[in-house]
C-alpha positions as CSV (number, residue, x, y, z in Angstrom):
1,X,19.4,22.3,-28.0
2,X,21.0,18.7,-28.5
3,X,24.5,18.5,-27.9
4,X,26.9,16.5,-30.5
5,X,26.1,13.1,-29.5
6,X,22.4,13.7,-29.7
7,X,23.1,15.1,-33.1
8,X,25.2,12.2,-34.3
9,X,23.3,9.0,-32.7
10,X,19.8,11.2,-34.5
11,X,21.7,10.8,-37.8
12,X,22.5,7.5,-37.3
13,X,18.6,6.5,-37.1
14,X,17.0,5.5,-40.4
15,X,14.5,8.0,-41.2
16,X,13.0,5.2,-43.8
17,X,10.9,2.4,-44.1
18,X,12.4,-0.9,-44.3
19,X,10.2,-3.2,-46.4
20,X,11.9,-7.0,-47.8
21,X,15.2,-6.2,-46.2
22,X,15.6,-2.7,-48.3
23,X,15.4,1.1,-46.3
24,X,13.2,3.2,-48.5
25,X,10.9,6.6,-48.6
26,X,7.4,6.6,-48.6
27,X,5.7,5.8,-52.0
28,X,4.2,9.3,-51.8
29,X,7.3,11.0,-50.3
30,X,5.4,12.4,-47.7
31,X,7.1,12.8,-44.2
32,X,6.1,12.8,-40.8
33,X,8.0,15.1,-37.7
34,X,9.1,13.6,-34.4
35,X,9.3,15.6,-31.2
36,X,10.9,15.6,-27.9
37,X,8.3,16.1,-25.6
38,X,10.8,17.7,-22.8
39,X,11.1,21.0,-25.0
40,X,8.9,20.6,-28.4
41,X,11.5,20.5,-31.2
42,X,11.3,18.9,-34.0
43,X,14.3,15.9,-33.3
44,X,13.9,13.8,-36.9
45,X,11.5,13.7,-39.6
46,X,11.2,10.1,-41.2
47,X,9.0,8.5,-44.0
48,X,5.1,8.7,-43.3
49,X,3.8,5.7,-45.0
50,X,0.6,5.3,-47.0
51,X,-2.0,2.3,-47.7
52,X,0.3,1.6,-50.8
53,X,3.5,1.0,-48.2
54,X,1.5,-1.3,-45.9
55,X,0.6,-3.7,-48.4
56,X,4.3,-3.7,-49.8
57,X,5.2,-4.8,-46.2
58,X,2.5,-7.2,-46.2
59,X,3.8,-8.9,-49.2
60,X,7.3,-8.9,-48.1
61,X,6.3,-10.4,-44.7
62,X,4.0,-13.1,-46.4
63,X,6.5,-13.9,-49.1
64,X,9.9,-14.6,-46.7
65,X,7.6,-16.7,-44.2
66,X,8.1,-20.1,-46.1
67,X,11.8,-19.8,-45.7
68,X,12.3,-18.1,-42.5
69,X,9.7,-20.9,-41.0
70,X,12.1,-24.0,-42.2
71,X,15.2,-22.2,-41.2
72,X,16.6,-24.7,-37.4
73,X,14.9,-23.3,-34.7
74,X,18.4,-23.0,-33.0
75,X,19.8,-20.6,-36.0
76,X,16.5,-18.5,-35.3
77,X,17.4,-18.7,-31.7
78,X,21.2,-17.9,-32.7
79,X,20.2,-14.8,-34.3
80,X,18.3,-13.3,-31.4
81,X,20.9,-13.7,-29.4
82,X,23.1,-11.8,-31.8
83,X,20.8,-9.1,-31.3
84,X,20.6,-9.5,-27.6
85,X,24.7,-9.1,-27.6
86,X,24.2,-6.2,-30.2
87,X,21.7,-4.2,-27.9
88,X,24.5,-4.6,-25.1
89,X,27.0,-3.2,-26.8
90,X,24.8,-0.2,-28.1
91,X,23.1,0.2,-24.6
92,X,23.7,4.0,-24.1
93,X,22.6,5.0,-27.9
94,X,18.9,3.6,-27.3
95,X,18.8,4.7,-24.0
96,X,19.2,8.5,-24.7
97,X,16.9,7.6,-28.4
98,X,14.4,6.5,-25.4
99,X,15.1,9.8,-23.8
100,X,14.9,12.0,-26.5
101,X,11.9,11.0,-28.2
102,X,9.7,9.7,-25.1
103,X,11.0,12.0,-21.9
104,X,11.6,9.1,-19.4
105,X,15.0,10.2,-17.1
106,X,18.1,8.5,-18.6
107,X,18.1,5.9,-16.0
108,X,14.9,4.7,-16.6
109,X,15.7,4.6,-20.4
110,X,18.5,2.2,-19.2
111,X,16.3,0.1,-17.4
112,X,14.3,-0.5,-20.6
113,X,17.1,-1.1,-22.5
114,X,17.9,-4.1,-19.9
115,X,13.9,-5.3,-20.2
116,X,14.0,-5.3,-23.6
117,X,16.6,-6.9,-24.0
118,X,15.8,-9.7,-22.2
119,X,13.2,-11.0,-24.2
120,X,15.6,-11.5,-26.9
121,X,18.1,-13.2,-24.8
122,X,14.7,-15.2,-23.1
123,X,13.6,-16.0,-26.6
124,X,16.6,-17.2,-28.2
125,X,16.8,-19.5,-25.7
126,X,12.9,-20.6,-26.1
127,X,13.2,-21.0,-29.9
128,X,14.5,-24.4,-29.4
129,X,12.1,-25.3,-26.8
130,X,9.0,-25.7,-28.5
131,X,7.4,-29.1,-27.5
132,X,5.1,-31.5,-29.0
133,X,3.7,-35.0,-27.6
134,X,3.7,-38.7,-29.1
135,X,1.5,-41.5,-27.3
136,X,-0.6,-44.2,-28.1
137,X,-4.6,-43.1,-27.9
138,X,-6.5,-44.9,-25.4
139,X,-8.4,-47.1,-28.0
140,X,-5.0,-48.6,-28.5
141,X,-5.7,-48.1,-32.2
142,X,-3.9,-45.6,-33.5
143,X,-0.8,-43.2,-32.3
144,X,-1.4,-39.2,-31.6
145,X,1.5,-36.9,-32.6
146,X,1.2,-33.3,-31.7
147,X,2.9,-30.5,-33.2
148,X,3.5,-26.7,-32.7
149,X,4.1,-24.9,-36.1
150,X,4.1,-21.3,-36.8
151,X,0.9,-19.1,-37.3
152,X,2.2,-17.1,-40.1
153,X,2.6,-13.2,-40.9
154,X,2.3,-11.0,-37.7
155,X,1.4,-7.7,-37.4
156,X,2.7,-5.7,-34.5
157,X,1.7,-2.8,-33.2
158,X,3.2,-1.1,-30.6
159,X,2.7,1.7,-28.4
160,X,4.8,5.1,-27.7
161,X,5.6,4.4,-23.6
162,X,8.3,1.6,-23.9
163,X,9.4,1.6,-26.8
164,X,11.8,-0.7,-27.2
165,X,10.8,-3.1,-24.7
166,X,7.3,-3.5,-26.3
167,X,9.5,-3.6,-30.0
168,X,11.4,-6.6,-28.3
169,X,8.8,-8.5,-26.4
170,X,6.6,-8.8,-29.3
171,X,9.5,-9.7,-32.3
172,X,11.8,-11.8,-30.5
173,X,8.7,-14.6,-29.9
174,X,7.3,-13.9,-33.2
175,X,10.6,-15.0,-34.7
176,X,11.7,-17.5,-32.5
177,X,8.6,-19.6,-33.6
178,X,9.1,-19.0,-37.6
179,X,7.0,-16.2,-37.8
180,X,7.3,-13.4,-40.1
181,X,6.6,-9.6,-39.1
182,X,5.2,-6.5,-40.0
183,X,5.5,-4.2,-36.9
184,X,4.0,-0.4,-36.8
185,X,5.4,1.8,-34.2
186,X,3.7,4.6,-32.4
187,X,3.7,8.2,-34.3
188,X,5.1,9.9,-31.4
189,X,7.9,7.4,-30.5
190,X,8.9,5.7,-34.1
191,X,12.9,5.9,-34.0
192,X,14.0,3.6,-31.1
193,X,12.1,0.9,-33.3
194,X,13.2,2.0,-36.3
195,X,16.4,2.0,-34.9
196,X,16.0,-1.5,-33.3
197,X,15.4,-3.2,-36.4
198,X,18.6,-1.8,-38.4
199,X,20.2,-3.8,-35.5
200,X,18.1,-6.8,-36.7
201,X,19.5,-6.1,-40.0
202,X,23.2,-6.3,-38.5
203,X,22.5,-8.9,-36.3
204,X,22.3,-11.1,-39.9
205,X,17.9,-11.2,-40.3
206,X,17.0,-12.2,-44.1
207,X,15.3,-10.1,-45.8
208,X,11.8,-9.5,-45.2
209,X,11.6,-11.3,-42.1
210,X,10.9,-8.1,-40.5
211,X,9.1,-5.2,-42.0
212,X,8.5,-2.0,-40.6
213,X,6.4,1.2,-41.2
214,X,6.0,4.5,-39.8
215,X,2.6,6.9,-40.5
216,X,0.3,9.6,-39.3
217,X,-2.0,7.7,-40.8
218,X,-2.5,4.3,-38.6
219,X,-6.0,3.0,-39.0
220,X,-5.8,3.9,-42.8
221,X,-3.0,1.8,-43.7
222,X,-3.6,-0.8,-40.7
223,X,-7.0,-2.0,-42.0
224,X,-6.0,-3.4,-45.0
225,X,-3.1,-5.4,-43.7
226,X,-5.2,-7.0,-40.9
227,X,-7.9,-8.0,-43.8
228,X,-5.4,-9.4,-45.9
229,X,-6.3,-13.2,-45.8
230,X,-2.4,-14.2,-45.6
231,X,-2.2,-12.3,-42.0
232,X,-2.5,-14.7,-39.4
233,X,-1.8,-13.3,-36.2
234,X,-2.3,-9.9,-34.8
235,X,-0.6,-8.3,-31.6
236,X,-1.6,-4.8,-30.1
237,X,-0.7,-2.7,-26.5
238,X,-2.8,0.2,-26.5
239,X,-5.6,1.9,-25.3
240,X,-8.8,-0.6,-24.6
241,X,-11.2,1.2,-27.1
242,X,-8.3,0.9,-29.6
243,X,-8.1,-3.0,-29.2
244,X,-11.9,-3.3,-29.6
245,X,-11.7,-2.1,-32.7
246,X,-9.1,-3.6,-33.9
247,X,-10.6,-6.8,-33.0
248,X,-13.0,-6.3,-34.7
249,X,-11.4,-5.9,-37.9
250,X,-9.7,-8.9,-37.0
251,X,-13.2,-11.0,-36.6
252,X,-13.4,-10.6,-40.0
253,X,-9.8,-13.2,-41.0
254,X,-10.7,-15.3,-38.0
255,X,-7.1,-13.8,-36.8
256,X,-4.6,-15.2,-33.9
257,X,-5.0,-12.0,-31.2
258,X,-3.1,-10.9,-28.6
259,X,-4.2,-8.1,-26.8
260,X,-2.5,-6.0,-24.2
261,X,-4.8,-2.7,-23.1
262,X,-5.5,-0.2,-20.9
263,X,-5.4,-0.8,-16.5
264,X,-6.8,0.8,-13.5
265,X,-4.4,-1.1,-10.8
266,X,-5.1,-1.0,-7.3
267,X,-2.1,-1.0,-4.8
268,X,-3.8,-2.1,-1.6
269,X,-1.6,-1.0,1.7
270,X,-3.2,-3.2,5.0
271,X,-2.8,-2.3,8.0
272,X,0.3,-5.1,8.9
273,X,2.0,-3.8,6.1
274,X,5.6,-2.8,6.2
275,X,5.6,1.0,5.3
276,X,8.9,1.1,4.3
277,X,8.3,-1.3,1.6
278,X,4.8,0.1,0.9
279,X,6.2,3.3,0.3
280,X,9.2,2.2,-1.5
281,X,6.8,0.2,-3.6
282,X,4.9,2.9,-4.3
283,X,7.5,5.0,-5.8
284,X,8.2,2.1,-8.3
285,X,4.7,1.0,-9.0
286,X,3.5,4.7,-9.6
287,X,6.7,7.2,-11.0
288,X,8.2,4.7,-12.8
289,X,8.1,5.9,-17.0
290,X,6.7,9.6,-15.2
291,X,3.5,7.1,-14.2
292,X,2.7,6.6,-18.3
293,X,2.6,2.7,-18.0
294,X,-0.6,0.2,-18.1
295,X,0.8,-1.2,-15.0
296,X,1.2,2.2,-12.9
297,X,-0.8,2.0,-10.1
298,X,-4.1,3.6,-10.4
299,X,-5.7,3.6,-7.4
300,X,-4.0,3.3,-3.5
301,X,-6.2,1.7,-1.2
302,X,-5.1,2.4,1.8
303,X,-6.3,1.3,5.4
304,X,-7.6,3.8,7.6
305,X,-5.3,3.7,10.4
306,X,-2.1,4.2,8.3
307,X,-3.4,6.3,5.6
308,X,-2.2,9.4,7.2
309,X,1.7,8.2,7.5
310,X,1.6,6.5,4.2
311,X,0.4,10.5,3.0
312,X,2.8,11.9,5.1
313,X,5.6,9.7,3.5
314,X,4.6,9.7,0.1
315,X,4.9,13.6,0.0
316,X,7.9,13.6,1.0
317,X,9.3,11.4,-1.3
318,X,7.4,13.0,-4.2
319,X,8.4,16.8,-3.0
320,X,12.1,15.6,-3.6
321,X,11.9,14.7,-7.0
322,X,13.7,16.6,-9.8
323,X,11.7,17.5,-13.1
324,X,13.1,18.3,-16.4
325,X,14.8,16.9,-19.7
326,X,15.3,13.6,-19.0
327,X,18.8,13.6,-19.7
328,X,19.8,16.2,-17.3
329,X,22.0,14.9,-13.9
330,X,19.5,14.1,-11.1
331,X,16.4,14.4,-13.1
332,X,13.4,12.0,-12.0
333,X,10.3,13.4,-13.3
334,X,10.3,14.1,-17.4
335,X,8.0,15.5,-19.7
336,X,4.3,13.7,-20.1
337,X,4.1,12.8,-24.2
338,X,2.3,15.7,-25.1
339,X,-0.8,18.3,-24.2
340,X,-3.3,15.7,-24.1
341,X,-1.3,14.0,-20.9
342,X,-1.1,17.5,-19.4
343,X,-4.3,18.1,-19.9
344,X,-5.4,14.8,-18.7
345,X,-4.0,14.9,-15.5
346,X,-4.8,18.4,-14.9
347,X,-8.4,17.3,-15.1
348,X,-8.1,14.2,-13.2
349,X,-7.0,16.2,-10.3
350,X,-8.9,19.3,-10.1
351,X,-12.3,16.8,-10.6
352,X,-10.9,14.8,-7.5
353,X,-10.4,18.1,-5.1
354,X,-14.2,19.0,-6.0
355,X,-15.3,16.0,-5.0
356,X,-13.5,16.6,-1.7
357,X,-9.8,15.2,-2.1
358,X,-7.0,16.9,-0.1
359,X,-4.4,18.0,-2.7
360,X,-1.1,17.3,-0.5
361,X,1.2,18.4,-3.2
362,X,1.7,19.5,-6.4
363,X,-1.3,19.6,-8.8
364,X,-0.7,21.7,-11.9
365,X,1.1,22.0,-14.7
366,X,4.6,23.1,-15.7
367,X,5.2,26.0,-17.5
368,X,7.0,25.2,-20.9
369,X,8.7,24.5,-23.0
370,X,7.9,20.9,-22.8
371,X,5.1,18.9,-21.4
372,X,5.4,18.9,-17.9
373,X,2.9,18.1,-14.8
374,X,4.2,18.0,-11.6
375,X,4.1,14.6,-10.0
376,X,1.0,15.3,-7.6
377,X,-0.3,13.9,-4.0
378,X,-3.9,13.5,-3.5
379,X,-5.9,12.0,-0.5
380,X,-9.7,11.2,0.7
381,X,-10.5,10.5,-2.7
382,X,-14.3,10.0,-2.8
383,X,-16.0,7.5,-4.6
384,X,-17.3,8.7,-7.7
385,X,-14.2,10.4,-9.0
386,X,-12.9,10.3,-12.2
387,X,-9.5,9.7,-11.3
388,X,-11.0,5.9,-9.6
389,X,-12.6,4.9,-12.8
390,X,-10.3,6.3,-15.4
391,X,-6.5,5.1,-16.5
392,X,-4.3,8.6,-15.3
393,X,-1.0,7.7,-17.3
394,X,0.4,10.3,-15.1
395,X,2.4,11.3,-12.1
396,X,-0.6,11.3,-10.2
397,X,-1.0,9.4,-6.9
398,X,-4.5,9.0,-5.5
399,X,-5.0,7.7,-1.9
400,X,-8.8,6.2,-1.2
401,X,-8.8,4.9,2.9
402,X,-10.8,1.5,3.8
403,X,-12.0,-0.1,6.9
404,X,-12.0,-4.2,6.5
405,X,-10.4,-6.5,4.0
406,X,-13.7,-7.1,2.2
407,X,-13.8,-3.6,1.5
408,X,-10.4,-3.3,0.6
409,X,-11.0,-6.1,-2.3
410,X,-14.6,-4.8,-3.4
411,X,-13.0,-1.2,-3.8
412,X,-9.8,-2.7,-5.9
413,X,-12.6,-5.3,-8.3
414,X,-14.5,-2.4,-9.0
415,X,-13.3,-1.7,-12.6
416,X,-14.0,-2.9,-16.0
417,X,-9.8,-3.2,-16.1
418,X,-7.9,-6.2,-14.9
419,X,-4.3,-5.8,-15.4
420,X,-2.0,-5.8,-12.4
421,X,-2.9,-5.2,-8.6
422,X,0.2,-4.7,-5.8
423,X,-0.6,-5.4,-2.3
424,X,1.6,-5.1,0.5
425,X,1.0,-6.7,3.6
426,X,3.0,-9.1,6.3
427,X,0.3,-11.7,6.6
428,X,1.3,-14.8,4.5
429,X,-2.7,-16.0,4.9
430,X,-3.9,-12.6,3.8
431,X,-1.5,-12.4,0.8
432,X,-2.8,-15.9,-0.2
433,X,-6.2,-14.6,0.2
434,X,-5.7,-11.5,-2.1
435,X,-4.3,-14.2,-5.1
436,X,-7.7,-15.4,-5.0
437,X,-9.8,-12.6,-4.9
438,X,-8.2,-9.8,-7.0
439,X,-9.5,-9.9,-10.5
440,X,-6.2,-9.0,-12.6
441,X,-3.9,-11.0,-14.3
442,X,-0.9,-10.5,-12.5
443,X,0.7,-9.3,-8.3
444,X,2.8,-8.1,-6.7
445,X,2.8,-9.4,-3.4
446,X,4.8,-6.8,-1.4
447,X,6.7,-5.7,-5.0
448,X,6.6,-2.6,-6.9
449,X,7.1,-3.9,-10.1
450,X,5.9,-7.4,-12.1
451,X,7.6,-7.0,-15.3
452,X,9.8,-9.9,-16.0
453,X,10.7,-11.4,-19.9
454,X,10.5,-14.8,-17.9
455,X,6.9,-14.6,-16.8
456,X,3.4,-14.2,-18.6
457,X,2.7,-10.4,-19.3
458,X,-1.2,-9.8,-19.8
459,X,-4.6,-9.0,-17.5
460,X,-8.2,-10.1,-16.9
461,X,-11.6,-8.1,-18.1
462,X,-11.0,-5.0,-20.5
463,X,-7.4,-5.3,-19.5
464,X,-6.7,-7.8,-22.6
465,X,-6.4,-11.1,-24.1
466,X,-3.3,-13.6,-24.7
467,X,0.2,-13.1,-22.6
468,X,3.8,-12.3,-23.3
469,X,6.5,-13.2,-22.4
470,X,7.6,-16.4,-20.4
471,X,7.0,-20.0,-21.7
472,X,3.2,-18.7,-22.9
473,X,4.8,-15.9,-25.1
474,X,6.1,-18.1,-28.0
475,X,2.8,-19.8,-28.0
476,X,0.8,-16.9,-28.9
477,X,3.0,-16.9,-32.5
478,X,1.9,-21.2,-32.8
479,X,-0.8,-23.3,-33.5
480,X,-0.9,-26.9,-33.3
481,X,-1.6,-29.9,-35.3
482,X,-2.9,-33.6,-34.6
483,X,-2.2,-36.4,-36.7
484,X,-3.2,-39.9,-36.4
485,X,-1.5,-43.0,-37.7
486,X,-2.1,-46.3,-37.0
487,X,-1.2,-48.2,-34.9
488,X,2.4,-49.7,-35.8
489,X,1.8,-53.2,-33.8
490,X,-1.4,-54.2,-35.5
């Protein structure tokens, strides 16, 4: 049961789609039911869009871009920094949304809120930032100027573990560089987004600057907005099998990608390390969002002669945590998304201990209601395993031992993903070492977490294409223009 506030803040959420600035139901009235994973009620139901409602979007998005592109980048900039003080002062609401629709513990839900809401305030700041160049070629002929203008329409999609943070770090660079929107939340997470761009709408956005749909239908209605020839730019965090078809689709418009997908990240533990940071790092870099994130650590490679204390710590840490609804006191492990998750990491697990793994704790599922797993120990992982070649998105923590560096490096490269690697160790040479031979697009170097709105977001291999956030981000929503003229002396 939900107590009053939940009841209030759920009917404060638009349970529409909001097409050229206006809320409305689905053309076919049809409606779609949201859950909360921590006990399997129905919370909301909201508009499930058809093909008919994407394209409405589409034209909305494609017919504000002229004038939202001329607007001053600093009253772009101005605006997402009205939504930046916005989200501060409505912190708490989208925090327990977060919690109610996703599962993550109420402090975690803050956390994203903070995230998020960075990239706005990053953002608003970078709108005004956006550089060109002026200089004489070396001919001495002519002069170059070099511009940055925006791409176009955008379409967004987003996925259902952060979501508000991936809402935010997607829009705010999209707008601060003139670009329009069309953004598509996940089915099983829609209203913190929905929710989110109401703020936009109070925060003073014209109309049809931002557009946003909800359906149970994505690839139906998607396709046809990413072969409209007016979309120019296309952003998606997903699954990797996902992405490749969507880029495919997006072959077909020569399209502006960004890409951020699945990870298998390694979290390599030498044997100089510092185990009270590895282990505190550990905690972060796997149980963070219940261990649903593309940047959980995957894999722990751990050296042989401190493998047994970095067990024997771990398990204790993860015997002390607290499952339940998320928004319960003292609650640190919520609800997986749904069945599939459960299921997932129930399989993960059991394939592992057949193979030979130790199961040190945990290890099976929750009784219900809800979608629980309890978060799980496992060690002497053998090659081979599922659980080494495949993305858990769980509370699952593997432990694999190695020998020498070399084989520290060969077990963490081999993996089609490329996302994020953490490696702890006191050596400054060693550390240096690992920046050059890890194949992922971002470390952390004695750190449990990367995530920052001021620093490029995005992997190697399978793991993706393009980067978000820092000063990158905004120029993933440009494109840029040479013109000659002559030269003024001759």
């Amino acid at each position: 049961m939900t107590d009053n506030r939940e009841t209030d803040l759920l009917a404060a959420v638009p349970d529409s789609l909001f097409i050229g600035g206006d809320w409305r139901p689905a053309a076919s009235g049809n409606t779609l039911e949201v859950f909360d994973p921590a006990t399997g009620l129905v919370v909301k139901e909201i508009a499930d869009a058809g093909v008919d409602d994407g394209k409405a979007a589409m034209n909305a998005a494609a017919d504000a871009f002229p004038a939202w592109a001329a607007i001053p980048a600093r009253e772009r900039g101005e605006i997402l920094r009205r939504a930046f003080d916005l989200l501060q002062e409505r912190k708490e609401d989208f925090a327990l949304l977060m919690t109610i629709e996703m599962g993550k513990p109420l402090a975690e839900a803050r956390g994203e809120v903070a995230y998020g809401g960075e990239f706005l305030r990053w953002f608003s700041e970078e709108a005004a930032r956006v550089q060109g160049r002026y200089a004489a070629n070396p001919e001495g002929t002519g002069r170059m100027i070099v511009t940055q203008h925006p791409v176009g329409p955008c379409f967004l999609i987003t996925p259902w573990n952060f979501p508000l943070a991936m809402a935010t770090r997607k829009i705010a660079p999209a707008l601060a560089a003139g670009c329009t929107v069309v953004i598509k939340p996940a089915e099983l997470t829609p209203l913190t987004t929905l929710y989110f761009v109401k703020l936009l709408e109070d925060a003073g956005l014209p109309k049809g600057v931002v557009n946003v749909f909800t359906t149970s239908t994505s690839g139906a209605v998607s396709e046809p907005i990413i072969r409209d020839p007016r979309l120019r730019k296309l952003s998606f965090t997903g699954s990797t099998g996902v992405g490749q078809k969507l880029l495919e689709q997006a072959a077909h418009g020569v399209l502006r990608t960004s890409m951020e997908l699945g990870g298998n990240a390694p979290f390599v533990v030498f044997d100089d390390a510092d185990l009270d940071k590895a282990v505190e790092g550990a905690m972060l870099a796997k149980f963070r969002n219940i261990g649903q994130a593309c940047t959980a650590a995957n894999r722990f490679i751990v050296h042989r002669s401190v493998a047994e204390a970095f067990a024997r710590r771990v398990t204790e840490r993860v015997e002390g945590f607290a499952i339940g609804r998320g928004t319960e006191e003292g609650v640190t492990i919520g609800p997986l998304i749904d069945d599939r998750a459960v299921a997932k990491a129930k399989s993960l697990v059991e394939d592992a201990v057949s193979r030979g793994a130790q199961l040190k704790t945990g290890g099976k599922a929750v009784d219900g209601p809800g979608t629980f797993y309890e978060p799980t120990v496992v060690t002497d992982v053998q090659p081979g395993s599922d659980i080494l070649r495949e993305e858990i998105f769980g509370p699952v923590l593997a432990i694999v031992p190695f020998d020498t560096e070399d084989e520290a490096v060969s077990i963490a490269n081999d993996t089609e993903y490329g996302l994020v690697s953490y490696v702890f160790t006191e050596s400054l040479s060693r550390g240096q070492r690992m920046i050059d031979k890890l194949e992922t697009g971002m470390m952390g170097l004695n750190v449990g977490v990367v995530s920052n709105a001021a620093a490029p977001f995005g992997g190697w291999k399978m793991s993706g294409l393009g980067r978000e956030g820092g000063a990158e981000g905004i120029h993933e929503y440009l494109q840029t223009k040479y013109t000659l003229t002559p030269n003024p002396h001759a």
